[in-house]
ZAMAR-683966 format. One line per 4 residues: number of its first residue (from 1); their letters; for each residue x, y, z of N, C-alpha, C. Coordinates in Angstrom, 2 decimals, padded with zeros to 5 digits. Atoms other than C-alpha are relative to their C-alpha. Layout:
BEGIN
NUM = a = X/Y/Z/X/Y/Z/X/Y/Z  ...
END
This chain:
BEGIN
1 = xxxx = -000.78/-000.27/001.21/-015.29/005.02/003.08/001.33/-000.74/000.02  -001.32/000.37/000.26/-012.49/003.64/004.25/000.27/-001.88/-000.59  000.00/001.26/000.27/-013.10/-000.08/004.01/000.12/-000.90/-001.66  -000.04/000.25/001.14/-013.57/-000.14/000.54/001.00/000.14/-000.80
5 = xxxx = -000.94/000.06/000.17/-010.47/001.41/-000.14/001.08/-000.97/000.38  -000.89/000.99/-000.22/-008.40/-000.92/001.40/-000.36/-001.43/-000.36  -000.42/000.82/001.29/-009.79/-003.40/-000.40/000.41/-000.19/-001.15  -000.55/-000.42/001.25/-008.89/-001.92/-003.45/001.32/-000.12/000.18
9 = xxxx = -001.65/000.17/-000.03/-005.46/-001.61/-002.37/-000.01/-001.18/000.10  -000.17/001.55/-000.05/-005.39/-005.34/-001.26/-000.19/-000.36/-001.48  000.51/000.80/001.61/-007.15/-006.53/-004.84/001.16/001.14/-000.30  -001.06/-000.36/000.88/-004.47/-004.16/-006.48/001.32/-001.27/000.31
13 = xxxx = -000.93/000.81/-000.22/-001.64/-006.58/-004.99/-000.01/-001.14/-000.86  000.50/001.00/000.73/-003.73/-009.48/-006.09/-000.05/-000.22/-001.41  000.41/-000.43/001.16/-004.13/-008.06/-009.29/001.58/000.20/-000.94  -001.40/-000.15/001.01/-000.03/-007.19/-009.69/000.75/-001.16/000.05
17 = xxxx = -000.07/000.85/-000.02/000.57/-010.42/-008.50/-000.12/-000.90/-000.84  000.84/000.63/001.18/-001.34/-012.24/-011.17/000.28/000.32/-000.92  -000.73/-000.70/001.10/000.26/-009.85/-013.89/001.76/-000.20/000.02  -001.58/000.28/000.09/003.68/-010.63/-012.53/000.55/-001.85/-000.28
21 = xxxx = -000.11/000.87/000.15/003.15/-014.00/-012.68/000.01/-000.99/-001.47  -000.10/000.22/001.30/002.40/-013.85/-016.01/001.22/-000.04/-000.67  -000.99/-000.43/000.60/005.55/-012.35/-016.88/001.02/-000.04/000.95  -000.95/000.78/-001.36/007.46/-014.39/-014.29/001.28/000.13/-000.84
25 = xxxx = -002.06/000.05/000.16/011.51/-013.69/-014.31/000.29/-001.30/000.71  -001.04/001.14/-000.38/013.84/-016.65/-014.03/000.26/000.25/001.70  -000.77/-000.81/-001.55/014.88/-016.51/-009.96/001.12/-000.32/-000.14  -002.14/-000.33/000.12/018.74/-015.42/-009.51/000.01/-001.05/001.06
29 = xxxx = -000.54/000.78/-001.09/020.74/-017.91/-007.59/000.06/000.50/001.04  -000.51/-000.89/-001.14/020.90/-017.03/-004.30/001.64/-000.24/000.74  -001.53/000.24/000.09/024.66/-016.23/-003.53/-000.04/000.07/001.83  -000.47/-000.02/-001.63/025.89/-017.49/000.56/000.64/000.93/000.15
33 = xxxx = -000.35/-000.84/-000.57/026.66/-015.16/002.64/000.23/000.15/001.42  -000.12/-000.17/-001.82/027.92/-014.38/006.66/-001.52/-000.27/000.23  001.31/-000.33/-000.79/025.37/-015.34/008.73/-000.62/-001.25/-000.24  000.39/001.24/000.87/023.85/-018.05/006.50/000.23/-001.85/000.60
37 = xxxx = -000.22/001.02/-000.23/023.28/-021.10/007.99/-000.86/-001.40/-000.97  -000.12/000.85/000.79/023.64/-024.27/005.81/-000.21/-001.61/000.75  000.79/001.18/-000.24/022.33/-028.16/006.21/000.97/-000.48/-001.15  -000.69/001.27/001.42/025.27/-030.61/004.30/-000.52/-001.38/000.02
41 = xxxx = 000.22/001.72/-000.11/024.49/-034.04/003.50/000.67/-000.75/-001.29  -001.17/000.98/000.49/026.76/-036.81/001.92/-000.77/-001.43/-000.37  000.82/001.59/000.34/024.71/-039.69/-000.09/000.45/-001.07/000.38  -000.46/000.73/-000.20/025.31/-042.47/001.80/001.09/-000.04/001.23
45 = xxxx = -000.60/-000.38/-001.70/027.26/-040.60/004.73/-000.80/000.28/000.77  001.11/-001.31/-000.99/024.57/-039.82/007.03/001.08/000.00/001.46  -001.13/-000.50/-001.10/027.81/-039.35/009.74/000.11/001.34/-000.42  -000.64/-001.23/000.26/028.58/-036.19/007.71/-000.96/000.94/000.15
49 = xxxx = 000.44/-000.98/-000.39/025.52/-034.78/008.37/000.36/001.40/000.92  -000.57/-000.96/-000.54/026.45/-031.30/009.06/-000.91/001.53/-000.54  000.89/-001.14/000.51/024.51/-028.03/010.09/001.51/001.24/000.50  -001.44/-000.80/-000.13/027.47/-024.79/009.87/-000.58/001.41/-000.33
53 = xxxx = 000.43/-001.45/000.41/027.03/-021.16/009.74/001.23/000.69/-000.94  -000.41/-000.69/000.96/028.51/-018.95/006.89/001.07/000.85/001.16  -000.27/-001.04/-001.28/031.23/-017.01/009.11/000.05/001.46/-001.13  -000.10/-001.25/000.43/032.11/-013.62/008.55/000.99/000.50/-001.44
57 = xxxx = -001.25/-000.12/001.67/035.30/-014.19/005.67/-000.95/-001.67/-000.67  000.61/000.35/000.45/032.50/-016.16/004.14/000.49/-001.70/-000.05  -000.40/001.55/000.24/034.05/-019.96/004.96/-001.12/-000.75/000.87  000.75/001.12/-000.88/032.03/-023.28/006.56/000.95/-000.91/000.35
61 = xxxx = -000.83/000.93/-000.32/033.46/-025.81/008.51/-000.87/-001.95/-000.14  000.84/001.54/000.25/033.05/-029.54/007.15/000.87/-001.09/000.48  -000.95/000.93/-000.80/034.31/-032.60/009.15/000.95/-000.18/-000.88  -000.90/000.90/000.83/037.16/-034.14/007.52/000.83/001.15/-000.67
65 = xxxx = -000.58/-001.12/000.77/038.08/-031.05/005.09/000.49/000.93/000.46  -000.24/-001.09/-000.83/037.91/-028.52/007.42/-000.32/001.26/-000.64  001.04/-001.56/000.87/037.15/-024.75/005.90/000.18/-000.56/-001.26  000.38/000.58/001.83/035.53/-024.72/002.70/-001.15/001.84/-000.31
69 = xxxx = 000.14/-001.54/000.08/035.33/-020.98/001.10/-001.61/-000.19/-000.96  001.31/-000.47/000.76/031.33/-020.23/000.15/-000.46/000.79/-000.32  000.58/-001.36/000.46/030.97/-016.97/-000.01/-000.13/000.38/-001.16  000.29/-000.61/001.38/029.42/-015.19/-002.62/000.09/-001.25/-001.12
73 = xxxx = 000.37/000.62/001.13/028.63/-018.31/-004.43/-000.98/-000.77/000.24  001.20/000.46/-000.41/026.02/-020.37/-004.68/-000.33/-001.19/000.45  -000.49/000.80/-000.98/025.06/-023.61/-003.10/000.07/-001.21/-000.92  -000.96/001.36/000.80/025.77/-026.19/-006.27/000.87/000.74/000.01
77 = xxxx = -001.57/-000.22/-000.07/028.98/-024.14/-006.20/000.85/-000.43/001.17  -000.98/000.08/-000.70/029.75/-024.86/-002.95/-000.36/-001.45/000.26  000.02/001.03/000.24/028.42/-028.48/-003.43/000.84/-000.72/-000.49  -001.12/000.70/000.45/031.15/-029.06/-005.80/001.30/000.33/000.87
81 = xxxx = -001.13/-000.32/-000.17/033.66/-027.43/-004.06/000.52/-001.25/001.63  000.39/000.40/-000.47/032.84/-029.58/-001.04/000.56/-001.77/-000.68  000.48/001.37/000.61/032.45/-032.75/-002.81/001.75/-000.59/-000.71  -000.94/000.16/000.03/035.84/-031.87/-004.48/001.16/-000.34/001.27
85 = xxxx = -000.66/000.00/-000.80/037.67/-031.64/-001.38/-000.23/-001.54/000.92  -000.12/001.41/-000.62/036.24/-034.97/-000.10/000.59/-001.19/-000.84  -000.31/000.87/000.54/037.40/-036.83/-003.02/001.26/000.40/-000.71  -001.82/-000.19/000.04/041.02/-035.14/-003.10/000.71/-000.26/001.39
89 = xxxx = -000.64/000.18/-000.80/041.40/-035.87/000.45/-000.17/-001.86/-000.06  000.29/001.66/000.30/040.41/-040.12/-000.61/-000.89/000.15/001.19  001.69/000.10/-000.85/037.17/-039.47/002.07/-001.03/-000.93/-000.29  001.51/000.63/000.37/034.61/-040.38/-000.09/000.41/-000.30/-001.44
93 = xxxx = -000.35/000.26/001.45/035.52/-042.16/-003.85/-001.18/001.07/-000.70  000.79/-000.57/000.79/032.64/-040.69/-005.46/-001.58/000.79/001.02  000.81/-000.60/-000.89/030.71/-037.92/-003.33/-001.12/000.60/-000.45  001.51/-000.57/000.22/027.10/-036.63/-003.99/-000.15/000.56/001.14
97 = xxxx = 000.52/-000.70/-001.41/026.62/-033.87/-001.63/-000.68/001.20/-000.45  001.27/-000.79/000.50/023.73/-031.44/-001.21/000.01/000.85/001.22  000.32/-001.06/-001.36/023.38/-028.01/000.87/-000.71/000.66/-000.54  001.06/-000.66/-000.28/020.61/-026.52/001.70/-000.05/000.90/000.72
101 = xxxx = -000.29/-001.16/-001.36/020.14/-023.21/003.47/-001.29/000.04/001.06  001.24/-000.13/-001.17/018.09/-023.21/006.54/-000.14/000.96/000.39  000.65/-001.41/-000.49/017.92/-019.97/007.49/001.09/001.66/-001.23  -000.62/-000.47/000.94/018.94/-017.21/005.13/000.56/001.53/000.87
105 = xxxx = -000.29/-001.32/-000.98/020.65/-013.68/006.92/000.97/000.72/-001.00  -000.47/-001.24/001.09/022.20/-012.08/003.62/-000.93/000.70/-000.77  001.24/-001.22/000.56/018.79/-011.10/001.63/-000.87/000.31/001.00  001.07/000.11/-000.85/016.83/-010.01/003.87/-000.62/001.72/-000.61
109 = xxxx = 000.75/-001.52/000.14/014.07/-006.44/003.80/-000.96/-000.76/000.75  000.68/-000.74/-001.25/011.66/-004.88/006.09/-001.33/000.27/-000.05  001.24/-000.61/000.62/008.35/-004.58/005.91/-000.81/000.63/001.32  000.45/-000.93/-000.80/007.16/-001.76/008.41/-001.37/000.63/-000.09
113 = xxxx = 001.79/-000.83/-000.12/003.91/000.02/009.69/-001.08/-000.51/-000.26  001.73/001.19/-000.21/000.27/-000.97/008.96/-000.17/-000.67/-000.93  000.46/001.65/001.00/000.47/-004.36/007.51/-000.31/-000.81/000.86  000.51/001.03/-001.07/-000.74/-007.19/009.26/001.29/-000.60/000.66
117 = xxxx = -001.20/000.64/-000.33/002.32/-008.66/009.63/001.17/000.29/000.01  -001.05/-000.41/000.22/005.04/-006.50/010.00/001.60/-001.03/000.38  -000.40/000.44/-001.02/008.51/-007.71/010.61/001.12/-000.31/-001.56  -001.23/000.24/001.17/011.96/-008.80/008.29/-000.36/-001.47/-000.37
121 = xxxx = 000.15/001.06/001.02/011.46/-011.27/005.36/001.61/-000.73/-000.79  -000.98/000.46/000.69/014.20/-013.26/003.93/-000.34/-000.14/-001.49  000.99/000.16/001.53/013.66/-013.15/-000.08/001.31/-001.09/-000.70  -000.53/001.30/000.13/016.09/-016.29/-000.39/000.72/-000.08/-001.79
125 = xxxx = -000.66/000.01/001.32/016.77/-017.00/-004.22/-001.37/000.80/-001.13  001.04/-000.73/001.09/013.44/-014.90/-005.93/000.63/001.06/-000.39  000.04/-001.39/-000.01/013.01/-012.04/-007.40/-001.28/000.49/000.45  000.93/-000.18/-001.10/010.51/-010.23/-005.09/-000.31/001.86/-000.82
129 = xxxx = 000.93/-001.52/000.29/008.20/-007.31/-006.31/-000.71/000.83/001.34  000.66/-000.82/-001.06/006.54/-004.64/-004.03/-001.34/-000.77/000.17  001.01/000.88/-000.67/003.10/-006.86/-004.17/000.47/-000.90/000.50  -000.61/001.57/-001.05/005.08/-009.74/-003.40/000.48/000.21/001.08
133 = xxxx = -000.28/-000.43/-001.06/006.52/-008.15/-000.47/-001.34/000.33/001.17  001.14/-000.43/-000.75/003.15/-006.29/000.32/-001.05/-001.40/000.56  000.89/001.09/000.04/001.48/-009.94/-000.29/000.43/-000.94/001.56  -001.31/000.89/-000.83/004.53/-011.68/002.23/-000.64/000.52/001.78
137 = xxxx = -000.03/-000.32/-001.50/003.48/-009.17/005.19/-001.86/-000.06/-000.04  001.00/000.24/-000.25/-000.31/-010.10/004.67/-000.73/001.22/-000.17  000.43/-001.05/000.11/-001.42/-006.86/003.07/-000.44/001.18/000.44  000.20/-001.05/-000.69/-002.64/-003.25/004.41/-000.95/-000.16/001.09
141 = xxxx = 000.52/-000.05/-001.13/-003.97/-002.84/007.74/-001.48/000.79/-000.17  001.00/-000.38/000.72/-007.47/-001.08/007.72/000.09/001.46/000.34  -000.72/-001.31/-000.22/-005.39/001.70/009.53/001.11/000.93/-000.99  -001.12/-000.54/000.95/-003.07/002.26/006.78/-000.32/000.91/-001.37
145 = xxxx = 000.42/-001.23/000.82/-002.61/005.21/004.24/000.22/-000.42/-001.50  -000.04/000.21/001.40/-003.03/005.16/000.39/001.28/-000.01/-000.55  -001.61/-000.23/000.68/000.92/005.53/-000.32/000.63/-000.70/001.02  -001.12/001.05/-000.73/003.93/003.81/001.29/000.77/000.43/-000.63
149 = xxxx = -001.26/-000.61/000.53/007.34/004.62/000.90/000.87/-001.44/000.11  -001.60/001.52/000.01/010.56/002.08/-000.12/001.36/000.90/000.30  -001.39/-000.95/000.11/013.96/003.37/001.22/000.79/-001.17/000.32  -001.03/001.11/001.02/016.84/002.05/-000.08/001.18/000.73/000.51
153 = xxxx = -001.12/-000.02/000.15/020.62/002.61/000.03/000.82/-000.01/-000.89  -000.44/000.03/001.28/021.83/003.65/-003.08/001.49/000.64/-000.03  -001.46/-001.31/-000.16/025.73/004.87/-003.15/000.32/000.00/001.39  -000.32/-000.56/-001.66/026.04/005.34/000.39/-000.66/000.87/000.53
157 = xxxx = 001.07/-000.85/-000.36/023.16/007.34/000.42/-001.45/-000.31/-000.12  001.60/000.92/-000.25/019.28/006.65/001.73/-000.51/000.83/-000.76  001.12/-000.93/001.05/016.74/007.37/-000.79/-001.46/-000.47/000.21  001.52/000.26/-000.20/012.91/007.29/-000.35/-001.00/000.44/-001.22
161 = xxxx = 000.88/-000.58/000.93/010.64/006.71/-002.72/-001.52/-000.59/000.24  001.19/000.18/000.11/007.00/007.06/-002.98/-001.08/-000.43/-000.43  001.13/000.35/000.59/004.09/005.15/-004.20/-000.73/-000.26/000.22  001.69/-000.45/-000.04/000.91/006.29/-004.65/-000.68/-001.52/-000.09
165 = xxxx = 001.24/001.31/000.11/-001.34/003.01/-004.31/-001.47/000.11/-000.53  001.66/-000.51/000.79/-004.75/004.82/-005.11/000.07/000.33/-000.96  -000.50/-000.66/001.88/-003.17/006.31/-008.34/000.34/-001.55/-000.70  -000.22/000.95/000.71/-002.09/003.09/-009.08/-001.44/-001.09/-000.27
169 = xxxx = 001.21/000.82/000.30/-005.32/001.23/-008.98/-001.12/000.62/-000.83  000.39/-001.32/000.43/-006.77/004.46/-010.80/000.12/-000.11/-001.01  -001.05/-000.54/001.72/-004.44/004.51/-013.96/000.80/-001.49/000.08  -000.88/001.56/000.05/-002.88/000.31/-013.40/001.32/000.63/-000.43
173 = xxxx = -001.61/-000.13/-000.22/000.48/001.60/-012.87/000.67/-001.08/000.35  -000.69/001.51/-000.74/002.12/-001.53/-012.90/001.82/000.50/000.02  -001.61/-000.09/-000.14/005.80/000.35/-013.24/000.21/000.56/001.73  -000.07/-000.01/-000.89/005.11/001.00/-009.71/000.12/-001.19/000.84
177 = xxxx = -000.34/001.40/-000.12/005.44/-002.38/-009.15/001.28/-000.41/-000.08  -001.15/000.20/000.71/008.87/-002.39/-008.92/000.82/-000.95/000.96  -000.73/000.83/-000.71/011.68/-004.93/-007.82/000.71/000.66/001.24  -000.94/000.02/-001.23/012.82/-004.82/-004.02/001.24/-000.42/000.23
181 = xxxx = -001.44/000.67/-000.16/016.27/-005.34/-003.15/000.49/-000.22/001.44  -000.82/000.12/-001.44/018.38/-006.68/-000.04/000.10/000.86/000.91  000.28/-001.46/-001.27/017.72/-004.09/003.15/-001.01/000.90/-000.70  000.94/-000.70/000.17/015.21/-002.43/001.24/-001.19/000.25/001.68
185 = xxxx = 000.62/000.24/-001.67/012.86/-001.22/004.36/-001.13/000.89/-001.20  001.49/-000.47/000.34/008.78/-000.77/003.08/-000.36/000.42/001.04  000.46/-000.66/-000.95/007.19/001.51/004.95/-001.62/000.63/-000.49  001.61/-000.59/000.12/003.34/001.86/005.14/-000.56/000.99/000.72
189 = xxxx = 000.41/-000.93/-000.98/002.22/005.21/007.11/-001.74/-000.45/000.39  001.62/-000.30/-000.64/-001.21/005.61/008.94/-000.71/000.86/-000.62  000.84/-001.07/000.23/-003.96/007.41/007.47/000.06/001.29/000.72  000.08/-001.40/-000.87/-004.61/010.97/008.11/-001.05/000.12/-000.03
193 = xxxx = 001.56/-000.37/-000.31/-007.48/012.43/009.41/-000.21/001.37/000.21  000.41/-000.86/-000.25/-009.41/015.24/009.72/-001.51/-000.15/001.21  000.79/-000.21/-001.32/-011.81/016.41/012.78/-001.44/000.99/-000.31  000.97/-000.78/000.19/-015.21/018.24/012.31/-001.05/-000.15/001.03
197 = xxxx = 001.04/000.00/-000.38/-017.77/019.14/014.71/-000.55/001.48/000.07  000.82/-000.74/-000.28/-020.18/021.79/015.98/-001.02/-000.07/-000.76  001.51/000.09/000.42/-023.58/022.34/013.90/000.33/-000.43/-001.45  000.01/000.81/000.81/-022.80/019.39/011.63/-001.13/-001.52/000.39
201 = xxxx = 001.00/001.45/-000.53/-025.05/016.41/011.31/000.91/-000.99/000.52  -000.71/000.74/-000.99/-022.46/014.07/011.91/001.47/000.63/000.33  -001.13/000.09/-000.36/-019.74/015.05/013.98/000.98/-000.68/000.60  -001.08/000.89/-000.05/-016.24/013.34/014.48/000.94/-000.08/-001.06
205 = xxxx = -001.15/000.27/000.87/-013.11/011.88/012.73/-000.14/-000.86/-001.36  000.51/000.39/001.11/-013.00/011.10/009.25/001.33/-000.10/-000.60  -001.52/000.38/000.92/-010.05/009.91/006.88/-000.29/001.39/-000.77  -000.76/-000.89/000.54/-008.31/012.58/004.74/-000.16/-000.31/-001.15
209 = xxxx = 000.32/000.38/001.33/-009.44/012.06/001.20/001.31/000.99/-000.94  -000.70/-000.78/000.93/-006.81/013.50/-001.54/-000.68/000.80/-000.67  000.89/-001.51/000.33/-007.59/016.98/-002.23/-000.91/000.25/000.23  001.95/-000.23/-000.38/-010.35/017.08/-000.43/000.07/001.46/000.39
213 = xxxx = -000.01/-001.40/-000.50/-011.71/020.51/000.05/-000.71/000.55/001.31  001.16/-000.53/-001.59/-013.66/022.59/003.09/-001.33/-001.22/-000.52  001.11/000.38/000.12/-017.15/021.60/001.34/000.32/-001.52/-000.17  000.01/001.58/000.12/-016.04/017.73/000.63/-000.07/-000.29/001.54
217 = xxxx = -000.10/000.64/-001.63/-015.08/017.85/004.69/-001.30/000.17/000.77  001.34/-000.04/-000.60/-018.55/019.18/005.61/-000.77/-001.04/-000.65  000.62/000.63/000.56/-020.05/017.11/003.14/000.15/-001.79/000.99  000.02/000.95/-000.85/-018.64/013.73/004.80/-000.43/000.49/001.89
221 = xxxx = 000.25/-000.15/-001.41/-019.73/015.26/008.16/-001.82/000.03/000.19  001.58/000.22/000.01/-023.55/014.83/006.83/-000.35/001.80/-000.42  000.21/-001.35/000.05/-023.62/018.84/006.17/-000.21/000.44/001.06  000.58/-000.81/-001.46/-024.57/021.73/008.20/-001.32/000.36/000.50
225 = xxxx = 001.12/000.56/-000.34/-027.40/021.46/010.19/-000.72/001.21/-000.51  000.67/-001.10/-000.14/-030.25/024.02/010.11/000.03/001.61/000.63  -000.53/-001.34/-001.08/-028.99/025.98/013.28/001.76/000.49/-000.37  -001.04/-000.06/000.06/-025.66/026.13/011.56/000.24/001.17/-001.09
229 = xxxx = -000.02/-001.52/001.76/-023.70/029.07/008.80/001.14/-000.34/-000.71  -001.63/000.44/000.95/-021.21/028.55/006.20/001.01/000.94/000.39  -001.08/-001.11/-000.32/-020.33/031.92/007.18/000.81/000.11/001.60  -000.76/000.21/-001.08/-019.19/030.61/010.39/000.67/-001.43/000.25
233 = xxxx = -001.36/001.40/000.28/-016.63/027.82/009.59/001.10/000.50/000.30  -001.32/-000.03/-000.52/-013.70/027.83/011.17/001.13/-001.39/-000.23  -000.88/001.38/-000.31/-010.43/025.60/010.43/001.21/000.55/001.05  -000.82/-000.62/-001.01/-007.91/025.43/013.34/000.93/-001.19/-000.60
237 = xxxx = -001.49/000.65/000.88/-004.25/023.91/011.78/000.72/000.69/000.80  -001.40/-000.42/-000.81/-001.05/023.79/013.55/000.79/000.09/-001.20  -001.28/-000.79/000.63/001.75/025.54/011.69/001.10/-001.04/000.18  -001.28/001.25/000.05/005.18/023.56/011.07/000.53/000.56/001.42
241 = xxxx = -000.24/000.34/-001.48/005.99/025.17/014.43/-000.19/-000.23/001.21  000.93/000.59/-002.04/003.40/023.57/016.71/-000.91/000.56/000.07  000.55/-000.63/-000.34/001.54/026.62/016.70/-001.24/-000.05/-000.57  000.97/000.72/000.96/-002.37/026.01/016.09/-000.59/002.03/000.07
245 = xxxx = 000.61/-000.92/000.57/-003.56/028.87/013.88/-002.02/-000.26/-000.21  001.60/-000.02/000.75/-007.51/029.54/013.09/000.15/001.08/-001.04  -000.11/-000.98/001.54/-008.08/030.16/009.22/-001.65/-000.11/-000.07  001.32/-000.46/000.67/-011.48/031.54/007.94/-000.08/-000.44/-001.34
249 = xxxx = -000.28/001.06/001.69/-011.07/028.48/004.68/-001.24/000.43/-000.73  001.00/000.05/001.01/-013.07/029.24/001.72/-000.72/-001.32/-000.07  000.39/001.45/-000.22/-015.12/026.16/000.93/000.93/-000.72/-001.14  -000.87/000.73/000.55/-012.86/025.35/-001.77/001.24/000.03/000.12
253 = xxxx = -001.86/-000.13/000.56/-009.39/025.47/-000.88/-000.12/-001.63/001.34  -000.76/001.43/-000.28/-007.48/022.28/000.20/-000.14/-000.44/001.44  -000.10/000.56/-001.53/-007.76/020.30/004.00/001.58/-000.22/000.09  -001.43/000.56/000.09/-004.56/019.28/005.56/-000.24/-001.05/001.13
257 = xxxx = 000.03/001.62/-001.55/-003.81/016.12/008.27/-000.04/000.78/000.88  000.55/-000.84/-000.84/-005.22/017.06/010.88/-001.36/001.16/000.61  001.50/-001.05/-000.03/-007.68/019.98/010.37/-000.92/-000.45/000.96  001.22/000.43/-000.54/-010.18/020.36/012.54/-001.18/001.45/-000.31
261 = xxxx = 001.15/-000.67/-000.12/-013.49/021.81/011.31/-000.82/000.55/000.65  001.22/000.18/-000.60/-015.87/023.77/013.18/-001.30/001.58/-000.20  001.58/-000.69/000.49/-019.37/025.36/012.33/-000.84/000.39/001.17  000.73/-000.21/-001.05/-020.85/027.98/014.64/-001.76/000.01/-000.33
265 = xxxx = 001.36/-000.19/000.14/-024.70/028.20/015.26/-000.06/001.65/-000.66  000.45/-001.34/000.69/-026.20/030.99/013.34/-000.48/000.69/001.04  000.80/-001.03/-000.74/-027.22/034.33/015.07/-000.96/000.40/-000.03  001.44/-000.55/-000.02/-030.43/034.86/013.73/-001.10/-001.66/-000.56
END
C-alpha cells in the first residue's frame, strides 16, 4: 500500500510544479548579504580578477578601491557602484564590471527527514515553492509520512505549519503550495505504524492509514483466521505517560501510531 502512495505524493510535486510553471512569478533580485561570496571581473582587466566574501557590515574588498558597501543590494547595484569607484579613482577610463555570486549564505532553508536528499539549499534569486523545494531535495523517501510540516520564524516567534499531502492530491489543493522563505526548515516525519498479530492471516507491521479503524487494521492483516474471535481483540496503546494500557476497541473506533493488535484463539 505504501508504494503507491508515495508515488502519488511524488507525481503531486510533478504535477504542482507544472502548474507553477505555468503561472511562473518574475524572480526577485537576490539582495548580498554577510557570508556571500562574490567572483569580480573587469573587461579587459583580467589582473582584477577578484574572489571576496560579503563581511559582516555587509562591505567587499576590491584592489585599488578598497571597501565597496554591498549589502542589501543587488549585484548590478554593486556592479555600478564598483565600476563607479574605479572610474573616480582614474583606474579604469571606462569600466565594465560583472559579479557573480559563487556561493550564496543569506537565502538559504532546510529540507529535513525522509527525502532523499536531505540537507540546506540555497534558493539564490527564485522564488521557490514547497514542490520546488520538495523537488530540490529529490522527493519523499518510501519511509516518509503523508504530511510534513514548514516552520518558520514569524515576529520572533516559531510557527509550524502543516500540510496534508494526501488531502492535497485528493481535493488539488494547490494553495498548499505555498512560497518558502529564507530559514524556512521543511520537515518530512516517518510514517506511523501499527502492529497486529496472533490468529490473523497475515501478521506484522503495517502503515497507519488515516482514520483507519479496528476492522480496516484486521482487514490489512488478511482477517481473522478460523481459530480466531472478534470477541477476543485486544489493542495495547501507551498513554501520553509511557504507560501501555490494554483497550477492549470496538471494531469501529479509530487506531493510533503505534497500536498493536492482537486476536486470541477461540475457546470452543
Amino acid at each position: 500500500m505504501r508504494t503507491p502512495l508515495i508515488q502519488l505524493l511524488n507525481l503531486l510535486v510533478l504535477a504542482w510544479l507544472a502548474i507553477g510553471a505555468a503561472h511562473a512569478q518574475q524572480p526577485r533580485a537576490y539582495l548580498l548579504g554577510p557570508g556571500d561570496v562574490v567572483r569580480i571581473t573587469v573587461f579587459q582587466n583580467p589582473d582584477m580578477l577578484t574572489d571576496t566574501r560579503v563581511s559582516d557590515q555587509g562591505q567587499i574588498t576590491f584592489p585599488l578601491v578598497g571597501n565597496v558597501s554591498v549589502g542589501g543590494g543587488t549585484t548590478a547595484q554593486a556592479e555600478q557602484k564598483i565600476a563607479a569607484a574605479l572610474k573616480a579613482g582614474g583606474f579604469v577610463l571606462k569600466p565594465q564590471v560583472n559579479v557573480v555570486v559563487q556561493q550564496f549564505r543569506t537565502r538559504q532553508m532546510s529540507v529535513l527527514g525522509f527525502v532523499n536528499r536531505p540537507g540546506r539549499y540555497p534558493m539564490e534569486d527564485q522564488v521557490l515553492r514547497l514542490a520546488d523545494v520538495l523537488a530540490l531535495a529529490g522527493g519523499t523517501s518510501l519511509a516518509a509520512a503523508d504530511h510534513l510540516y514548514v516552520v518558520r520564524t514569524v515576529n520572533g516567534k516559531e510557527e509550524r505549519i502543516t500540510v496534508d499531502l494526501e488531502a492535497s492530491i485528493a481535493h488539488n489543493d494547490l494553495d498548499k503550495n505555498f512560497e518558502i522563505f529564507p530559514n524556512d526548515t521543511v520537515y518530512v516525519p516517518k510514517q506511523q505504524f501499527i502492529y497486529i498479530y496472533g490468529q490473523v492471516n497475515r501478521p506484522g507491521q503495517f502503515r497507519l492509514e488515516r482514520n483507519m479503524t479496528l476492522m480496516q487494521g484486521l482487514a490489512v492483516g488478511g482477517g481473522i483466521t478460523l481459530r480466531g474471535t472478534e470477541k477476543g481483540v485486544t489493542v495495547r496503546r501507551r498513554d501520553v505517560g509511557g504507560k501501555i494500557e490494554t483497550l477492549n476497541a470496538g471494531l469501529q473506533d479509530k487506531l493510533q501510531a503505534d497500536d498493536v493488535i492482537y486476536v486470541r484463539e477461540s475457546l470452543f
